[in-house]
N, CA, C and O of each residue as an XYZ file, in Angstrom:
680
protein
N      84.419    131.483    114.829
C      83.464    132.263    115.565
C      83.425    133.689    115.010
O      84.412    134.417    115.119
N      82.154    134.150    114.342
C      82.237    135.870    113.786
C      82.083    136.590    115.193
O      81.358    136.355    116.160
N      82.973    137.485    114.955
C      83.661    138.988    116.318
C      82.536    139.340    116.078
O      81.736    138.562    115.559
N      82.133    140.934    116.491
C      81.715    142.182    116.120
C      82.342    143.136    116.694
O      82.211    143.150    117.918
N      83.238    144.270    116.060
C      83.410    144.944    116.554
C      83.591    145.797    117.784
O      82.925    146.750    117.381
N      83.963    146.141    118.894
C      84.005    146.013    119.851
C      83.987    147.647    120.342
O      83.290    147.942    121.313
N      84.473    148.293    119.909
C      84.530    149.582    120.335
C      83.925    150.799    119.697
O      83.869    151.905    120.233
N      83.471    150.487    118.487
C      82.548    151.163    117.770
C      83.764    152.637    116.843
O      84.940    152.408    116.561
N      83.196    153.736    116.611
C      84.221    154.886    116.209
C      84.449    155.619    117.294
O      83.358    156.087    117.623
N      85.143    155.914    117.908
C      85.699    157.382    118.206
C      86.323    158.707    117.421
O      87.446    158.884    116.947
N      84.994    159.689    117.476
C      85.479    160.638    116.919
C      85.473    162.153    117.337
O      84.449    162.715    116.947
N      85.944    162.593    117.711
C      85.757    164.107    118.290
C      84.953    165.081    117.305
O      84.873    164.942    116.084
N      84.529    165.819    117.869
C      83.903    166.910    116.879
C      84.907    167.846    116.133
O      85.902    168.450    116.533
N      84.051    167.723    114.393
C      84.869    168.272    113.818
C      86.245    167.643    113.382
O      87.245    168.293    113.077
N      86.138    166.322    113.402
C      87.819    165.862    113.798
C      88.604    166.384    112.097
O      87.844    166.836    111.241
N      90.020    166.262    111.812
C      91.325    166.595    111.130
C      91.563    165.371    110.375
O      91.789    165.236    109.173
N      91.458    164.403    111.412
C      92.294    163.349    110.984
C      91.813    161.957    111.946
O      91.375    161.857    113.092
N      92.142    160.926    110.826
C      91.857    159.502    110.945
C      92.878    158.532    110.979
O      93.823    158.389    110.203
N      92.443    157.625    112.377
C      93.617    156.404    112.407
C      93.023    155.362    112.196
O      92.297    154.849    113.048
N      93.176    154.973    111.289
C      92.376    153.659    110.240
C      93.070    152.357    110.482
O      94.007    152.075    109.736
N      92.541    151.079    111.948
C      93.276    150.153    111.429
C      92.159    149.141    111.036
O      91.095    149.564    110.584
N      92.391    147.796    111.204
C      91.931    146.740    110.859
C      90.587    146.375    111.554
O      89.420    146.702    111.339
N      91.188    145.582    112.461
C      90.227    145.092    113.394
C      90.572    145.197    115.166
O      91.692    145.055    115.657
N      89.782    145.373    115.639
C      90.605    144.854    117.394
C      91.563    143.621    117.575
O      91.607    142.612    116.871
N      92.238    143.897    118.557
C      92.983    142.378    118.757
C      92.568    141.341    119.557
O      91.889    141.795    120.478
N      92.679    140.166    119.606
C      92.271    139.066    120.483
C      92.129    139.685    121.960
O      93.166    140.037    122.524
N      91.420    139.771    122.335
C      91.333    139.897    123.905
C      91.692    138.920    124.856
O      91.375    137.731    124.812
N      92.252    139.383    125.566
C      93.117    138.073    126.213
C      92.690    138.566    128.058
O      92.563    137.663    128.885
N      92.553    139.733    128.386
C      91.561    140.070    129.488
C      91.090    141.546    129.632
O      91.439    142.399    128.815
N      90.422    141.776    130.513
C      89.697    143.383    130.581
C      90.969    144.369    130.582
O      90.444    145.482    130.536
N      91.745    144.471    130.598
C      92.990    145.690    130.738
C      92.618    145.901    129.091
O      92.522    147.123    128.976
N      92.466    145.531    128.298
C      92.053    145.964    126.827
C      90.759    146.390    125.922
O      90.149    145.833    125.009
N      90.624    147.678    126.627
C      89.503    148.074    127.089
C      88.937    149.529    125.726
O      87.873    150.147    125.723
N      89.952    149.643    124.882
C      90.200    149.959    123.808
C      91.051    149.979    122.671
O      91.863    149.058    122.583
N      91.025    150.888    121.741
C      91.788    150.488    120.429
C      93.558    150.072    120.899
O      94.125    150.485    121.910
N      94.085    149.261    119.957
C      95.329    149.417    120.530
C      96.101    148.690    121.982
O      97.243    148.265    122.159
N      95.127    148.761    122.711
C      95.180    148.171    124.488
C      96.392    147.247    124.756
O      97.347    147.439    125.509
N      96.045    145.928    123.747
C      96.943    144.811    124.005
C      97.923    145.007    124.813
O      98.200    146.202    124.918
N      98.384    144.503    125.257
C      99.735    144.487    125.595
C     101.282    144.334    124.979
O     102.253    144.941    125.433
N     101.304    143.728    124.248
C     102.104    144.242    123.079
C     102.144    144.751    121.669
O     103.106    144.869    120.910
N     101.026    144.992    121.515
C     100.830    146.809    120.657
C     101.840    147.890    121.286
O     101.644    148.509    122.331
N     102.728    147.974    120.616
C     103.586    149.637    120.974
C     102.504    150.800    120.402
O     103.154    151.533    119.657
N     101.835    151.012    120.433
C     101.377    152.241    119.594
C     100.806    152.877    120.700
O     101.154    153.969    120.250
N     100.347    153.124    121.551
C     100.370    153.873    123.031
C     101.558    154.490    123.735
O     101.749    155.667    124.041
N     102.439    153.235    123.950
C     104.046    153.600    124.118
C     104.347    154.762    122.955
O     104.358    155.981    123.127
N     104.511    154.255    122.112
C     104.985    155.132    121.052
C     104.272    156.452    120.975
O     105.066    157.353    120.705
N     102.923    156.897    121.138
C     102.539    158.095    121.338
C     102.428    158.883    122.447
O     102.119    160.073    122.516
N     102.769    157.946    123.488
C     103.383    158.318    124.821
C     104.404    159.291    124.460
O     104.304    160.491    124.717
N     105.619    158.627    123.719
C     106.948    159.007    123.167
C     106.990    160.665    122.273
O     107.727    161.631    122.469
N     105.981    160.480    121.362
C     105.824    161.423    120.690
C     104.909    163.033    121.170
O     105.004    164.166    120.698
N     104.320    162.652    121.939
C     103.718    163.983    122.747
C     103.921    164.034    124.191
O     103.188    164.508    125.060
N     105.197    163.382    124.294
C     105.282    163.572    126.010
C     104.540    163.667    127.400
O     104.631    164.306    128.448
N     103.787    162.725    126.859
C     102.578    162.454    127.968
C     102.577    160.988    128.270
O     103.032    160.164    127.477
N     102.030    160.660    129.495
C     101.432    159.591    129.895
C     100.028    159.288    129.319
O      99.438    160.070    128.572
N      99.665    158.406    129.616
C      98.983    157.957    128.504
C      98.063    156.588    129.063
O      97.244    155.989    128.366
N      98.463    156.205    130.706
C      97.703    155.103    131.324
C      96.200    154.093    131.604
O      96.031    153.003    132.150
N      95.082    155.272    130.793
C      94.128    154.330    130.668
C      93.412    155.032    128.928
O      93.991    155.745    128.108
N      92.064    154.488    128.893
C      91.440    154.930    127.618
C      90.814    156.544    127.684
O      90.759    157.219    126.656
N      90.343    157.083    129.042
C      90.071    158.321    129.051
C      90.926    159.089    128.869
O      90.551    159.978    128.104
N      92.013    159.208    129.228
C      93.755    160.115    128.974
C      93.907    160.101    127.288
O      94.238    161.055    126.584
N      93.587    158.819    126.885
C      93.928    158.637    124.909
C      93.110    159.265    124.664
O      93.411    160.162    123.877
N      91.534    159.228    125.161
C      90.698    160.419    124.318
C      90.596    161.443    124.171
O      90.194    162.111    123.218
N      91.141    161.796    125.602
C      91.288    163.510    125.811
C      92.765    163.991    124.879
O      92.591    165.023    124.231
N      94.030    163.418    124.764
C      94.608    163.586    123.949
C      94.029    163.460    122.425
O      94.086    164.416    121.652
N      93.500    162.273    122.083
C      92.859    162.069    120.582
C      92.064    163.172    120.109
O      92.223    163.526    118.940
N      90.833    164.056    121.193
C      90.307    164.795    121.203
C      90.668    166.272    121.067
O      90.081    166.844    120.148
N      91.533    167.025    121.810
C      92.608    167.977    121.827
C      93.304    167.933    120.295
O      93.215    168.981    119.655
N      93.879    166.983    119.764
C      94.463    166.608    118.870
C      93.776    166.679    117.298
O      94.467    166.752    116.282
N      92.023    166.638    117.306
C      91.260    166.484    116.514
C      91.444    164.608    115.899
O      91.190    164.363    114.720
N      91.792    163.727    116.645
C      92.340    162.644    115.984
C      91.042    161.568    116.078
O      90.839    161.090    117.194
N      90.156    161.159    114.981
C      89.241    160.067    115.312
C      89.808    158.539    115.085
O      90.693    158.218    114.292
N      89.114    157.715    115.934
C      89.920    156.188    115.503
C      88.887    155.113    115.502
O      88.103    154.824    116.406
N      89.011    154.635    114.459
C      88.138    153.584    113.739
C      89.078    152.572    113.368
O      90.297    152.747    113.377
N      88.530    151.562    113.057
C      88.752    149.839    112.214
C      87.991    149.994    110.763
O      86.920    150.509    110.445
N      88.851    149.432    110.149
C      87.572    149.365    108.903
C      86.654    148.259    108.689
O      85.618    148.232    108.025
N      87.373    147.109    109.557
C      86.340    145.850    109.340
C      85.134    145.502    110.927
O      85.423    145.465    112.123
N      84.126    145.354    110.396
C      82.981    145.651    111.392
C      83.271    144.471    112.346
O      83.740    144.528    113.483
N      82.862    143.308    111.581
C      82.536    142.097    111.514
C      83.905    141.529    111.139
O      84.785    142.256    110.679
N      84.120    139.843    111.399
C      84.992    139.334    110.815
C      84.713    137.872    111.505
O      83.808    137.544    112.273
N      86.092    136.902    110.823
C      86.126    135.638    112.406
C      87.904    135.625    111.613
O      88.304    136.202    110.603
N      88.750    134.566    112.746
C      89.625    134.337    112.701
C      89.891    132.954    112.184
O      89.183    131.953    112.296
N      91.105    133.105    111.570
C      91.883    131.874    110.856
C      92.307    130.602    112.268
O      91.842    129.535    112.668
N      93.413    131.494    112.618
C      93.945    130.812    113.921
C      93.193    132.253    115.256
O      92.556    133.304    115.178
N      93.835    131.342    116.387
C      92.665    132.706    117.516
C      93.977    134.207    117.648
O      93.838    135.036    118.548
N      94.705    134.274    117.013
C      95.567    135.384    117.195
C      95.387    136.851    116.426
O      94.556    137.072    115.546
N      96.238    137.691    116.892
C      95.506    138.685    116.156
C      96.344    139.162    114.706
O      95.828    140.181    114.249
N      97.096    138.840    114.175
C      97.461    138.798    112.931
C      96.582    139.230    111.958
O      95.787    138.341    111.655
N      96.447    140.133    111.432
C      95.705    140.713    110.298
C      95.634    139.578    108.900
O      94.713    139.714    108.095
N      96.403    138.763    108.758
C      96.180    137.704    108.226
C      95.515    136.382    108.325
O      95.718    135.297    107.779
N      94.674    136.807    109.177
C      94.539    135.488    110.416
C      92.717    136.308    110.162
O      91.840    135.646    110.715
N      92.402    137.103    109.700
C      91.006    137.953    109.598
C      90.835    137.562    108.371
O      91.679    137.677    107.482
N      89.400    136.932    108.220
C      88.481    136.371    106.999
C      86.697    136.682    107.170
O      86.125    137.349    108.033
N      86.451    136.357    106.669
C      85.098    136.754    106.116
C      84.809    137.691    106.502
O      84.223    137.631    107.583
N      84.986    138.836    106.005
C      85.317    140.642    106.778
C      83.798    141.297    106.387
O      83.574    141.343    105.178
N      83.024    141.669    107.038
C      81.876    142.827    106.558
C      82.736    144.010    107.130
O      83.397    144.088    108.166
N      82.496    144.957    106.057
C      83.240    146.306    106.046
C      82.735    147.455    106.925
O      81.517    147.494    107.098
N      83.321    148.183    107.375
C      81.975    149.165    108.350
C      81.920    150.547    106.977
O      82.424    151.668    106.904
N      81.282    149.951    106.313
C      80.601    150.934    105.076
C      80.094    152.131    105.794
O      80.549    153.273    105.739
N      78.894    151.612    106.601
C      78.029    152.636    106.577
C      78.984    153.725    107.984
O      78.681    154.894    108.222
N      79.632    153.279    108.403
C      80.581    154.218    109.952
C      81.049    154.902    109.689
O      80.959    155.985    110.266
N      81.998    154.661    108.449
C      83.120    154.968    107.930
C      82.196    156.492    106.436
O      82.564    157.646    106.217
N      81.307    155.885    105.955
C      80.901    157.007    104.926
C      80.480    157.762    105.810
O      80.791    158.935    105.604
N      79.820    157.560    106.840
C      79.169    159.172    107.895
C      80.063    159.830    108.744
O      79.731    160.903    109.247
N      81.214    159.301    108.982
C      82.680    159.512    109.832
C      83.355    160.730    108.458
O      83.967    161.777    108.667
N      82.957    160.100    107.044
C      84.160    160.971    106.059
C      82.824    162.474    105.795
O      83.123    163.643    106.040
N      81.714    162.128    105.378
C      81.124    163.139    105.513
C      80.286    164.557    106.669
O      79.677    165.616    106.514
N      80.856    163.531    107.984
C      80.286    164.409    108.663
C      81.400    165.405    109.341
O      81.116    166.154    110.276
N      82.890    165.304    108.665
C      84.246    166.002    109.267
C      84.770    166.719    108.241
O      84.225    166.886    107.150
N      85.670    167.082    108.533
C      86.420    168.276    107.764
C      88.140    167.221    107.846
O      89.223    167.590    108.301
N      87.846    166.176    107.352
C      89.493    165.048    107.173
C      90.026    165.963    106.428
O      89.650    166.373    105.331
N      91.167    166.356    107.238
C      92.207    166.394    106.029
C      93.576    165.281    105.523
O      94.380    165.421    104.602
N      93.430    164.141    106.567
C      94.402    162.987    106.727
C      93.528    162.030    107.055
O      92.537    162.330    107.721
N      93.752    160.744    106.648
C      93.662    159.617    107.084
C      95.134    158.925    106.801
O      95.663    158.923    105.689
N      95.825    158.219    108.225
C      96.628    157.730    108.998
C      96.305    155.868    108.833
O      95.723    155.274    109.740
N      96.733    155.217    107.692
C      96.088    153.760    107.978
C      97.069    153.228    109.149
O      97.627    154.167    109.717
N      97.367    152.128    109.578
C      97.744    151.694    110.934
C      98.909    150.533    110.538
O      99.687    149.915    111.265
N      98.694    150.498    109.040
C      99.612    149.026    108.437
C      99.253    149.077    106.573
O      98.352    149.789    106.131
N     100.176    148.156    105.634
C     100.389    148.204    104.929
C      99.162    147.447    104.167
O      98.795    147.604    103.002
N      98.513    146.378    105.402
C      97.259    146.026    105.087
C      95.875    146.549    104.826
O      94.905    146.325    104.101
N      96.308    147.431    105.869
C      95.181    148.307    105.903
C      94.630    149.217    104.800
O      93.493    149.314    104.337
N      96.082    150.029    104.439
C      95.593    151.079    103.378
C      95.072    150.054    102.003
O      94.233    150.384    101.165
N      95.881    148.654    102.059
C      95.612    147.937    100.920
C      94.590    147.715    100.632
O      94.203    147.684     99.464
N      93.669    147.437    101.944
C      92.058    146.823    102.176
C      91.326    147.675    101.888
O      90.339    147.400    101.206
N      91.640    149.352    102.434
C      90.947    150.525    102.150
C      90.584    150.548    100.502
O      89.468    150.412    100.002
N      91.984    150.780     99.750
C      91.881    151.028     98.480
C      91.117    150.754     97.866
O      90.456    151.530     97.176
N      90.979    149.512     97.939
C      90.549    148.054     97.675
C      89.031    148.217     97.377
O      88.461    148.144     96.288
N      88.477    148.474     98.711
C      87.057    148.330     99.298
C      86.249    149.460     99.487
O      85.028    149.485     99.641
N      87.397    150.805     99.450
C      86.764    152.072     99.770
C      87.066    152.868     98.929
O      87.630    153.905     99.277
N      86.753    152.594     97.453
C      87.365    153.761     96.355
C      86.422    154.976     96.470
O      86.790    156.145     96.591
N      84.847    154.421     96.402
C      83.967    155.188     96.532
C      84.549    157.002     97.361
O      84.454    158.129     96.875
N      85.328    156.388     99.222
C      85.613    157.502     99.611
C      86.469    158.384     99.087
O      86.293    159.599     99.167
N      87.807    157.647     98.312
C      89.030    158.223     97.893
C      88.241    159.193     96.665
O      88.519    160.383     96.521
N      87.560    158.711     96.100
C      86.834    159.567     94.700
C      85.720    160.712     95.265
O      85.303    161.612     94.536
N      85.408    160.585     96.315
C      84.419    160.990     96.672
C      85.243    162.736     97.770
O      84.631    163.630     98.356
N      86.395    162.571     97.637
C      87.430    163.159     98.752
C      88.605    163.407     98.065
O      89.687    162.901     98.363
N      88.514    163.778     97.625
C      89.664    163.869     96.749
C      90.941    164.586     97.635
O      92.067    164.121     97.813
N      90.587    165.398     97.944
C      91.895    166.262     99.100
C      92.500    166.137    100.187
O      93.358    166.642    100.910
N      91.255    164.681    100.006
C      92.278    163.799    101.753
C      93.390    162.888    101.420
O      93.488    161.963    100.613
N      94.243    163.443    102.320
C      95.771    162.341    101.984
C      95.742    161.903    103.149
O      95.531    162.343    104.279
N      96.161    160.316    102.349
C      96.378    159.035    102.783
C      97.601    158.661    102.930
O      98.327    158.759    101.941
N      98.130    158.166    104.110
C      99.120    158.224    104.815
C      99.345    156.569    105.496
O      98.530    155.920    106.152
N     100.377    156.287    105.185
C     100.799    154.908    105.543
C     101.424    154.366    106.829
O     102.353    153.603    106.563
N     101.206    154.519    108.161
C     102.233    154.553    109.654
C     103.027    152.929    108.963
O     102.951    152.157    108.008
N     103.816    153.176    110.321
C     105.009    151.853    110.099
C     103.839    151.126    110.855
O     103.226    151.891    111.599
N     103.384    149.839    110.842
C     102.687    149.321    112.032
C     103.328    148.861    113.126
O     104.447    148.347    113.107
N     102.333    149.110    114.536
C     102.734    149.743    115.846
C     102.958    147.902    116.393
O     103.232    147.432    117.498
N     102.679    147.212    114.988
C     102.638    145.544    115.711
C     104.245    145.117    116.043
O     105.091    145.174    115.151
N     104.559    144.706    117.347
C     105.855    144.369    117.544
C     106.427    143.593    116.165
O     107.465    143.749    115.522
N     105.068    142.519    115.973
C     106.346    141.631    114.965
C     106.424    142.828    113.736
O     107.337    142.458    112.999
N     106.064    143.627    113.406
C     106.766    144.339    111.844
C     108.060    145.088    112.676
O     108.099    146.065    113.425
N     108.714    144.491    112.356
C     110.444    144.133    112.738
C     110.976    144.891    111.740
O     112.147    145.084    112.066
N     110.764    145.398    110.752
C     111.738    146.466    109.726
C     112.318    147.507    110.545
O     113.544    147.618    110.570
N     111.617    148.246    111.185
C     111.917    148.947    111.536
C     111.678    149.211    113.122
O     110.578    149.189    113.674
N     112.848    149.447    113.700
C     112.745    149.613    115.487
C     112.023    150.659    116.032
O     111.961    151.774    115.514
N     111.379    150.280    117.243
C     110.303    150.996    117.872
C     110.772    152.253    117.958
O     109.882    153.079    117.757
N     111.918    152.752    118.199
C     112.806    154.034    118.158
C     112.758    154.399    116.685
O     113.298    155.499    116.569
N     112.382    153.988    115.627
C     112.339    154.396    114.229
C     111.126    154.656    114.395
O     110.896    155.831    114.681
N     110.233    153.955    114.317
C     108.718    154.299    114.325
C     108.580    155.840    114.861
O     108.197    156.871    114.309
N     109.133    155.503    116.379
C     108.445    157.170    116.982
C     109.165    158.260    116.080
O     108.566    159.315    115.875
N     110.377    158.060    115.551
C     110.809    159.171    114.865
C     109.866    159.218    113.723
O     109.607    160.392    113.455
N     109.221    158.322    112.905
C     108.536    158.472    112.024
C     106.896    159.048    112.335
O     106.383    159.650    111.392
N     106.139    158.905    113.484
C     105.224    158.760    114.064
C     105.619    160.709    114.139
O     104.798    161.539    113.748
N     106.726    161.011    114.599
C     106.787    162.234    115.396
C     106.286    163.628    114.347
O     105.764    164.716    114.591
N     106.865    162.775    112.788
C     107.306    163.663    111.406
C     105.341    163.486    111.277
O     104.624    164.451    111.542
N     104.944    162.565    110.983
C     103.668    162.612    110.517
C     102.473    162.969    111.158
O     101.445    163.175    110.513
N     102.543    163.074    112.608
C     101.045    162.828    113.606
C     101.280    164.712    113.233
O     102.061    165.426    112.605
N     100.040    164.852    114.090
C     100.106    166.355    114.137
C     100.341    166.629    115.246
O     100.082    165.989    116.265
N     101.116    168.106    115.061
C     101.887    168.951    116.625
C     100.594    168.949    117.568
O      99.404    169.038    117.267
N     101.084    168.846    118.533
C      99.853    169.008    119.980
C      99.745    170.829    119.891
O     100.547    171.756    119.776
N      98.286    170.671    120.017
C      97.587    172.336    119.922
C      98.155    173.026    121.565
O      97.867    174.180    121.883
């Protein structure tokens, strides 16, 4: 069954910086109501952790994301699944969000893009040289991914890593 995208970009005016992941995750009911949501996605928890805030629905993440200068996008528009889970490996026949993503890099002042997984920046490279050539002064930045199973490293590692890279709260 091809997805579409579900949440479109969020971007604040003027934004700094970009959190680049894949795709949304399987929806499993309405409590996932934006990026990240799932229920076992740590990456809410974890930025809970790192700016000492609560963090309980999608308006609280924006107003932080916003404050923060932080926009958040997917890079794949379109897609369908292998099996129904959300595994980034499990995502095939991908249309790219070309056109979101080139008016997202030219209409800001990026000085970071933040990919979300090891897949991600791979897919970027990959698919989006045009921006990297086109941007030369934006650095690209690799997070641990916030997916429980990437098991290398413990959720208590992440936020220490999460803490070194996000930017200080204004």
């Amino acid at each position: 069954m091809i997805e579409i995208h579900p949440f479109g970009i969020f971007c604040p005016p003027k934004a700094n910086y970009l959190l680049l992941g894949s795709f949304t995750a399987v929806k499993k009911d309405d409590s996932y109501d934006w990026f990240y949501g799932s229920k076992r996605n740590q990456f809410w928890p974890m930025i809970e952790e790192v700016y000492a805030v609560k963090l309980p629905d999608k308006k609280s993440r924006q107003n932080l994301f916003t404050k923060l200068s932080i926009a958040i996008a997917d890079m794949i528009y379109q897609c369908e699944r292998k099996d129904g889970n959300s595994l980034d490996s499990n995502l095939i026949n991908f249309v790219f969000n070309m056109e979101g993503l080139n008016k997202l890099f030219g209409e800001n002042p990026l000085q970071k893009v933040f990919f979300s997984s090891r897949f991600v920046e791979k897919q970027f490279r990959k698919n989006f040289e045009d921006l990297i050539t086109k941007y030369p002064n934006i650095e690209f930045v690799t997070l641990p991914s916030p997916s429980p199973r990437y098991a290398a490293m413990s959720q208590t590692e992440k936020i220490k890593r999460y803490r070194k890279i996000f930017p200080k709260n204004k």
